[in-house]
DRENDOZA-351127 format. One record per residue (C-alpha): chain; y, z, x; residue number from 0; residue in one letter. Coordinates in nm, 3 decimals. Layout:
REM residues N
  cadena       c2       c3       c1  num  residuo
       A        Y        Z        X  NUM        A
...
***
This chain:
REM residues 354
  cadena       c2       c3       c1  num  residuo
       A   -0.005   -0.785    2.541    0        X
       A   -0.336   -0.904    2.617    1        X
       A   -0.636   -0.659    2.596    2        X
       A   -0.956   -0.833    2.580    3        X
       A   -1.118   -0.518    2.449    4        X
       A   -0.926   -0.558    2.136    5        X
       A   -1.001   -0.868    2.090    6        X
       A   -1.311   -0.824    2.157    7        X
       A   -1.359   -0.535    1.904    8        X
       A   -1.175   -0.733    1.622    9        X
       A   -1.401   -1.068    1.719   10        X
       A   -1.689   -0.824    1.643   11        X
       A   -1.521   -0.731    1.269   12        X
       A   -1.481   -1.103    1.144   13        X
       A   -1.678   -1.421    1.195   14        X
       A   -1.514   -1.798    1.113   15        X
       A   -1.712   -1.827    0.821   16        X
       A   -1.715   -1.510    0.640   17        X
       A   -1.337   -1.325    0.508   18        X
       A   -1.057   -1.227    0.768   19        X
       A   -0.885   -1.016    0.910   20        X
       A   -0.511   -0.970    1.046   21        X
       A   -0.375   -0.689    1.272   22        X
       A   -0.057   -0.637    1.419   23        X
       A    0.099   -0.398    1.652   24        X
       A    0.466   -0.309    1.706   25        X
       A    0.661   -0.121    1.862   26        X
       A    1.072   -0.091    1.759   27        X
       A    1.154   -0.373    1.961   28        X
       A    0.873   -0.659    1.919   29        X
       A    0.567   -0.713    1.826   30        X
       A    0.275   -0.599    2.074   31        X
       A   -0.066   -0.710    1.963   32        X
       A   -0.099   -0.986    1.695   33        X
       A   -0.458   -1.123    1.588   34        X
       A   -0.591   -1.342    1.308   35        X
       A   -0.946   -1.505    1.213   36        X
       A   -1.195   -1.524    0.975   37        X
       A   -1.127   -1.726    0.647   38        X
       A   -0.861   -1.717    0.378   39        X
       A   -1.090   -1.955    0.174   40        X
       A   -1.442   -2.002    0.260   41        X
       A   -1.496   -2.252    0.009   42        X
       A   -1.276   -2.495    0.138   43        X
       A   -1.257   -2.395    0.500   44        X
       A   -0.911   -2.277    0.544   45        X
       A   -0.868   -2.043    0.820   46        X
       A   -0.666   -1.704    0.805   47        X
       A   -0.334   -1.729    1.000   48        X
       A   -0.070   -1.508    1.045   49        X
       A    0.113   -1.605    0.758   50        X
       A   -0.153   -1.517    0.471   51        X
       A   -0.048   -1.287    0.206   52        X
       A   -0.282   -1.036    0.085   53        X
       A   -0.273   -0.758   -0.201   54        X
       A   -0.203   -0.447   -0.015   55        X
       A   -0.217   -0.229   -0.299   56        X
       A   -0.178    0.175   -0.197   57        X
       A    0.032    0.075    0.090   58        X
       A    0.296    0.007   -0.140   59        X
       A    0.349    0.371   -0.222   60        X
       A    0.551    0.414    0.105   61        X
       A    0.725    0.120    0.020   62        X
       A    0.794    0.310   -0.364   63        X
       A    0.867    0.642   -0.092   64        X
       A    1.146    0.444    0.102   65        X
       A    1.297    0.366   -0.199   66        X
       A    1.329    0.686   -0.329   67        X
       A    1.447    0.821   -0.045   68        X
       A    1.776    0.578   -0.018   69        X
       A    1.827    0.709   -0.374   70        X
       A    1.855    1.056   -0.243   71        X
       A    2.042    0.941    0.074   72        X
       A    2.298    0.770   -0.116   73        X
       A    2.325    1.080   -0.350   74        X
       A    2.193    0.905   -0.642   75        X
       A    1.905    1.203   -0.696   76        X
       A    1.788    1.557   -0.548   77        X
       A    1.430    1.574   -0.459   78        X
       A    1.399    1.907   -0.678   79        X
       A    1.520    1.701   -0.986   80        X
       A    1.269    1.674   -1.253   81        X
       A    1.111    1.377   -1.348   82        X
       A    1.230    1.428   -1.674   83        X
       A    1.558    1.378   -1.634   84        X
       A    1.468    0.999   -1.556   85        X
       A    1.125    0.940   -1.737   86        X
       A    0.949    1.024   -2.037   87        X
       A    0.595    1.159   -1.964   88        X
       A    0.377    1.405   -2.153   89        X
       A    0.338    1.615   -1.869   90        X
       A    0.504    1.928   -1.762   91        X
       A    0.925    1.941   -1.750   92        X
       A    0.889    2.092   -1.439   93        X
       A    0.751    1.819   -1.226   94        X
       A    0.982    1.755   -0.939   95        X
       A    1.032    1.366   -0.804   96        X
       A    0.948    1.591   -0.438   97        X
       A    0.578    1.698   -0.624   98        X
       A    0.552    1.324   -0.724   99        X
       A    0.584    1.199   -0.395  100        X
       A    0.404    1.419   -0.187  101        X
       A    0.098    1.423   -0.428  102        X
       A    0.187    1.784   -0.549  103        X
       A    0.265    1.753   -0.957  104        X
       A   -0.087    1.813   -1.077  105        X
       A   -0.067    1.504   -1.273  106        X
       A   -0.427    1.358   -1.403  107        X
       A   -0.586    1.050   -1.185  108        X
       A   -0.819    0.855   -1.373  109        X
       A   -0.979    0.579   -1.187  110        X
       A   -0.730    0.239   -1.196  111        X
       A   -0.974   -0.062   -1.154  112        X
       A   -0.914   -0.162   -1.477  113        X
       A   -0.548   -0.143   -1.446  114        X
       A   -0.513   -0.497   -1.342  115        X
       A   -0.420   -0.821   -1.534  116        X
       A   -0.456   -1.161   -1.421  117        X
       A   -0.200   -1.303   -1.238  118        X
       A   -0.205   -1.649   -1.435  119        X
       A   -0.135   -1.359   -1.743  120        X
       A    0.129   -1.208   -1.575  121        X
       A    0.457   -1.347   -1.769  122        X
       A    0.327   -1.225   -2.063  123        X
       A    0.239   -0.900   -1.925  124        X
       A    0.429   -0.613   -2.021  125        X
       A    0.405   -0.302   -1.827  126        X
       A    0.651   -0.027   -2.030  127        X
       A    0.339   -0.089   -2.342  128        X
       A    0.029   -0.054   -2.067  129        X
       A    0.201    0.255   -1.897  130        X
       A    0.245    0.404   -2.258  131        X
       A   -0.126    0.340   -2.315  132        X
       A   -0.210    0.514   -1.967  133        X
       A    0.007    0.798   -2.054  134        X
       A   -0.141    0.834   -2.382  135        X
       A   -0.523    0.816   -2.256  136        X
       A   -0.436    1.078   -2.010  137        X
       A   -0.180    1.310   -2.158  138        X
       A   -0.352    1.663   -1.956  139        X
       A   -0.225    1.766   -1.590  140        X
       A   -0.531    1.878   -1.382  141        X
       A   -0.336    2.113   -1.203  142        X
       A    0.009    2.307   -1.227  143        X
       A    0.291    2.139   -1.059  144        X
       A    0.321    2.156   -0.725  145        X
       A   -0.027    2.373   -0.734  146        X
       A   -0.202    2.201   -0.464  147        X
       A   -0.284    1.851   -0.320  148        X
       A   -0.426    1.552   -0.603  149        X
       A   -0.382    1.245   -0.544  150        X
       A   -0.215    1.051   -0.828  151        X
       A   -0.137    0.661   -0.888  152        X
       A    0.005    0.766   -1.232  153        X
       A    0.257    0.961   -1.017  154        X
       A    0.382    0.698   -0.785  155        X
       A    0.415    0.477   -1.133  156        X
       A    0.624    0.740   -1.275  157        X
       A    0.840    0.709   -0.922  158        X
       A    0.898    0.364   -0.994  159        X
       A    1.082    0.412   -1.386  160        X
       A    1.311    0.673   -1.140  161        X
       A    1.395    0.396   -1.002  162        X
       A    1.470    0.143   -1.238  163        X
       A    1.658    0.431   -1.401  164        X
       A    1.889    0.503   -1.142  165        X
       A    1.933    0.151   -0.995  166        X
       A    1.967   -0.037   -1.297  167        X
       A    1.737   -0.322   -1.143  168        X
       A    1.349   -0.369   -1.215  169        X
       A    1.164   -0.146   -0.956  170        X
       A    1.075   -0.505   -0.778  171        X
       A    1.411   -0.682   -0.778  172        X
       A    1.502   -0.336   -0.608  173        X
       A    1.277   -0.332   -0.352  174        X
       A    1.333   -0.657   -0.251  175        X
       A    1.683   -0.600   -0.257  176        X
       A    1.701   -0.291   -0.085  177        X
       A    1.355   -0.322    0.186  178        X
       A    1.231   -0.721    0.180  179        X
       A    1.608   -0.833    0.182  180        X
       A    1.746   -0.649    0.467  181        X
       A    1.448   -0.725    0.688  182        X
       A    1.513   -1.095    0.619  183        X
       A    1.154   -1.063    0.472  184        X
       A    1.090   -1.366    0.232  185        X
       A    0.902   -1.410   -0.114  186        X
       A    0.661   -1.620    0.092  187        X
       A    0.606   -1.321    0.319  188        X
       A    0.586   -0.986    0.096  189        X
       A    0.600   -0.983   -0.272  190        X
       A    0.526   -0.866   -0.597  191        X
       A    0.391   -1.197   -0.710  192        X
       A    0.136   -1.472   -0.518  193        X
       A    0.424   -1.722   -0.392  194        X
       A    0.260   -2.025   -0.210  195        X
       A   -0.077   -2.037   -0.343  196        X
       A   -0.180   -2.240   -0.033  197        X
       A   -0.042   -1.937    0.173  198        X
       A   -0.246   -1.672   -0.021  199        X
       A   -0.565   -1.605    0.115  200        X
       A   -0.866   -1.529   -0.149  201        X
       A   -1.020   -1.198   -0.219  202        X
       A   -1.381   -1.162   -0.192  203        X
       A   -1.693   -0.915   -0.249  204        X
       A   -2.008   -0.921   -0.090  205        X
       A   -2.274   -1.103   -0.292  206        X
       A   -2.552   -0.914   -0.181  207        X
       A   -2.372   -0.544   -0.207  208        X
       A   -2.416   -0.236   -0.423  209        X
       A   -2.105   -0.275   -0.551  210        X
       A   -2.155   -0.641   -0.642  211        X
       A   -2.476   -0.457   -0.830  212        X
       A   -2.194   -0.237   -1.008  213        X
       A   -1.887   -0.481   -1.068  214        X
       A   -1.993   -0.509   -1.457  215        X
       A   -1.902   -0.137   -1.464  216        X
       A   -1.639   -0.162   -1.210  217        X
       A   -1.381   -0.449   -1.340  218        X
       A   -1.311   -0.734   -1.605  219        X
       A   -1.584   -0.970   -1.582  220        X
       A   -1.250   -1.274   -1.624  221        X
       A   -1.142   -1.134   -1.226  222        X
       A   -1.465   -1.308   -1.126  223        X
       A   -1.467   -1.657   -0.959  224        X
       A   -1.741   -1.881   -0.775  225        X
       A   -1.946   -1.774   -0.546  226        X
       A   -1.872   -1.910   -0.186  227        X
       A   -2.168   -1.863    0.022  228        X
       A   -2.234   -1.489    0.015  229        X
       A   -1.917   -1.380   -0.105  230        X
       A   -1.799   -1.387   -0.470  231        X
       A   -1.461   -1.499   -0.543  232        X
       A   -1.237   -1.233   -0.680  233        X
       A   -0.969   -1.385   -0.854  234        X
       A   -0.604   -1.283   -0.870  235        X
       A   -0.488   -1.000   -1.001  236        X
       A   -0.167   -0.740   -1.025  237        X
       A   -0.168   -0.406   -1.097  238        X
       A   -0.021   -0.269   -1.383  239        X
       A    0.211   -0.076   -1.177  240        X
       A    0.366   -0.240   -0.908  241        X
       A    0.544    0.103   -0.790  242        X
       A    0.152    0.266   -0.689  243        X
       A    0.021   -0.086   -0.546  244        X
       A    0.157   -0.379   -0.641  245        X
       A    0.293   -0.574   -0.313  246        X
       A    0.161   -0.868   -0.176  247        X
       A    0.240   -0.971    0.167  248        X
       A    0.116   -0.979    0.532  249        X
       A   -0.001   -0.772    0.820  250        X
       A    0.273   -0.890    1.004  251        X
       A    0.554   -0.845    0.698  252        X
       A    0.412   -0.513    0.634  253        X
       A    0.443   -0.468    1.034  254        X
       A    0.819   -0.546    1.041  255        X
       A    0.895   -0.244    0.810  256        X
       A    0.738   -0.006    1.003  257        X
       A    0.901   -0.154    1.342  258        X
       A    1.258   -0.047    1.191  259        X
       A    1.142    0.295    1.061  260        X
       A    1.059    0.335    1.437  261        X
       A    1.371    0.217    1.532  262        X
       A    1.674    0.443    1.597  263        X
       A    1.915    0.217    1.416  264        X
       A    1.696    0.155    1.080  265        X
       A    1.846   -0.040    0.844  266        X
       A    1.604    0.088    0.560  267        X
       A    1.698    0.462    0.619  268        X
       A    1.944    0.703    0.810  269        X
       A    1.816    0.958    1.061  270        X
       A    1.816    1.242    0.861  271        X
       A    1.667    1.113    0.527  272        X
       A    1.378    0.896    0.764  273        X
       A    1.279    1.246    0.874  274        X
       A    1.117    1.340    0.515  275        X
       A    0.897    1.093    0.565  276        X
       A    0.714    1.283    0.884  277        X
       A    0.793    1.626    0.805  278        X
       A    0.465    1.781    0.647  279        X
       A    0.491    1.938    0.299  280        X
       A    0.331    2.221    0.197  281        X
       A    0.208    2.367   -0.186  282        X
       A    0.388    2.634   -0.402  283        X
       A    0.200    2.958   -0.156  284        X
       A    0.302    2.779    0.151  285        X
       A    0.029    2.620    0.273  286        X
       A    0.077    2.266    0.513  287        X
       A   -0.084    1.986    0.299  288        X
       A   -0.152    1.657    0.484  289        X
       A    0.132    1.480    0.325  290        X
       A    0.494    1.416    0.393  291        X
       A    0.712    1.239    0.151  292        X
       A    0.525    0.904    0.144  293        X
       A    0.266    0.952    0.418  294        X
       A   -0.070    1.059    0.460  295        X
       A   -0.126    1.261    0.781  296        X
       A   -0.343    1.208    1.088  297        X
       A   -0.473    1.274    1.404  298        X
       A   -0.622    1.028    1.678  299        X
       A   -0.690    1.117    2.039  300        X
       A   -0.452    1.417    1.994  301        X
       A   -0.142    1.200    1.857  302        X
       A    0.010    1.235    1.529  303        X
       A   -0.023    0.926    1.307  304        X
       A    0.062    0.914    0.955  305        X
       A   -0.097    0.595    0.741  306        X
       A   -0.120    0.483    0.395  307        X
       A   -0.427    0.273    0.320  308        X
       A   -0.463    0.016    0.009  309        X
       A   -0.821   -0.122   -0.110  310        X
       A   -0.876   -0.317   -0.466  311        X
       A   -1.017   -0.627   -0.618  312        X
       A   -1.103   -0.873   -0.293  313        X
       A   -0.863   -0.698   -0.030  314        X
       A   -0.858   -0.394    0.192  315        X
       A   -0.556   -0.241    0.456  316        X
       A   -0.415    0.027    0.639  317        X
       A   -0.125    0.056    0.819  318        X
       A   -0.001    0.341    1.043  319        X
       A    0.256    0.469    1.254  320        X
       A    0.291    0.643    1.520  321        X
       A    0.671    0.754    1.591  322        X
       A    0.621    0.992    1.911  323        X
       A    0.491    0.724    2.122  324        X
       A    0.657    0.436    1.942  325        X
       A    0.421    0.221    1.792  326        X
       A    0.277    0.078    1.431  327        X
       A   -0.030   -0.095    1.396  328        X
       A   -0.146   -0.278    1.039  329        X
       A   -0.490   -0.400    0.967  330        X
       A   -0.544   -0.588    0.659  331        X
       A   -0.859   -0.810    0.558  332        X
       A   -0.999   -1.024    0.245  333        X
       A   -1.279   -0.853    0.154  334        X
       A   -1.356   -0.553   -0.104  335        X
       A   -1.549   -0.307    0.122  336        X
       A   -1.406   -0.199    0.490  337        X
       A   -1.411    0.044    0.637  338        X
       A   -0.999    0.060    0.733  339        X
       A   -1.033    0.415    0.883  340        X
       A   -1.279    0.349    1.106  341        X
       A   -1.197   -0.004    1.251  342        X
       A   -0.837    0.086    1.291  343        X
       A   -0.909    0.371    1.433  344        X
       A   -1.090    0.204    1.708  345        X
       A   -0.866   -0.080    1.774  346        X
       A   -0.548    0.156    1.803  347        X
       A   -0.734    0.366    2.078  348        X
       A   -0.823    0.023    2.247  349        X
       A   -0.497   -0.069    2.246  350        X
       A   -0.338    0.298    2.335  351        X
       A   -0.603    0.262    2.651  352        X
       A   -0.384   -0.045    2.801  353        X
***
């Protein structure tokens, strides 16, 4: 498709010498839209292509969802079973692996910026001893399960040890296995781990920015690198948890998941289990919360979209889909601060206007 409006809009979001930005759309058949500038390293001039990785790091909480959700297709788990069953946690016993998913158990959220190690630290990294210390930092729910809506990375951790525990495999060989694998998705293209370092673009902040002002506060002062004209280096980093925000990959990887979850014939999910992840949930009264089982819920020019957005240390994305009028758009860029809501909003009606 060519829409010089879009182009024109994402021209207007990324100059050649500052960070980049990729966006793809799809629909269940091939790709519609596909866009990349900007730079993956301003230092040495390398230009953002299609085949950068970047951290995503929210947006892999639908990837932890899908997962889940072939454990309860293949009758490996009930969404009303409690966590407990699978998980220690010093929470409440009746915490359901539904409440976990749809943002429902009450469980604490404490701000994760410092939940991060650096990736040259990774091998010795061990993630059973830093969940332990999150757990035991933050032992208090802020609100009974399944009470209301509160957002919770500890919960989508949790959701990963239900998987290990089930599967038997690390909650990354399984998603590889059982998403990247099946999508003949490569390590070079989505991850858990940088890959090709020369196909990994660099994640920057602002130099002159409030929250460059605030990083002291913010995160490690060892995930800083070099300045590079007005942007500061971040270097790379993994979260603690890959199961709430760990993968690394591209717009257009990311892209090719949500082209077979709009496909009829999806080989990541059956019909019936697939439709958990747009049916809205609501609290323990009743009440519709804007969540399904891996989603976030929205609205844009009067169609239903439902999006998971990822922002950390040097990278910010969102990707959406919208499965009544068949089509997924991702939008992912280098840089700290962006405003993924907004931009994507606009490009998607740009594109929708065609």
């Amino acid at each position: 498709m060519k829409n010089s409006k879009v182009a024109h809009l994402l021209s207007e979001l990324s100059s050649t010498n500052e960070p980049g930005i990729q966006y793809v759309v799809v629909n269940s058949d091939s790709v519609v839209f596909e866009y990349s500038s900007g730079q993956a390293d301003i230092k040495n001039k390398v230009a953002l292509s299609f085949n950068h990785t970047m951290a995503a790091f929210s947006m892999t909480k639908t990837l932890t969802a899908i997962g889940v959700l072939q454990l309860l297709e293949r009758d490996k788990i009930k969404l009303e079973d409690n966590i407990s069953l699978y998980v220690e946690h010093p929470y409440s016993t009746e915490i359901t692996i539904r409440q976990l998913l749809s943002h429902t158990s009450g469980l604490p959220d404490p701000i994760p910026l410092k939940w991060v190690h650096l990736a040259k630290n990774h091998i010795t990294f061990n993630e059973k001893k830093a969940l332990e210390k999150v757990l035991l930092e933050n032992p208090k729910a802020s609100s009974l399960p399944g009470e209301k809506y509160e957002y919770s990375n500890i919960g989508y951790w949790l959701l990963g040890g239900v998987i290990e525990k089930v599967s038997g495999l690390s909650y990354s060989d399984y998603i590889r296995k059982n998403i990247f694998e099946p999508l003949h998705l490569s390590k070079s293209e989505i991850d858990f781990s940088v890959i090709q370092e020369d196909n990994h673009a660099k994640g920057y902040l602002k130099k002159y920015s409030f929250m460059n002002l605030l990083k002291s506060f913010l995160i490690e002062d060892t995930t800083w690198g070099e300045y590079e004209d007005n942007w500061l280096h971040i270097n790379n980093v993994y979260l603690n948890g890959p199961a709430f925000g760990g993968a690394i990959g591209s717009a257009s990887a990311f892209s090719r998941i949500l082209q077979s979850l709009l496909s009829d014939k999806s080989v990541l999910l059956g019909s019936n289990v697939k439709q958990h992840l747009y049916s809205q949930e609501k609290n323990n009264s009743g009440k519709k919360i804007d969540m399904t089982l891996g989603w976030h819920i929205g609205v844009l020019n009067g169609k239903k979209y439902y999006f998971k957005e990822g922002g950390g240390a040097g990278f910010h994305s969102e990707m959406r889909i919208y499965p009544d009028i068949n089509l997924a758009t991702v939008l992912m860029v280098n840089r700290t601060s962006f405003n993924t809501r907004k931009q994507l909003s606009n490009l998607d009606i740009a594109v929708m206007s065609k």
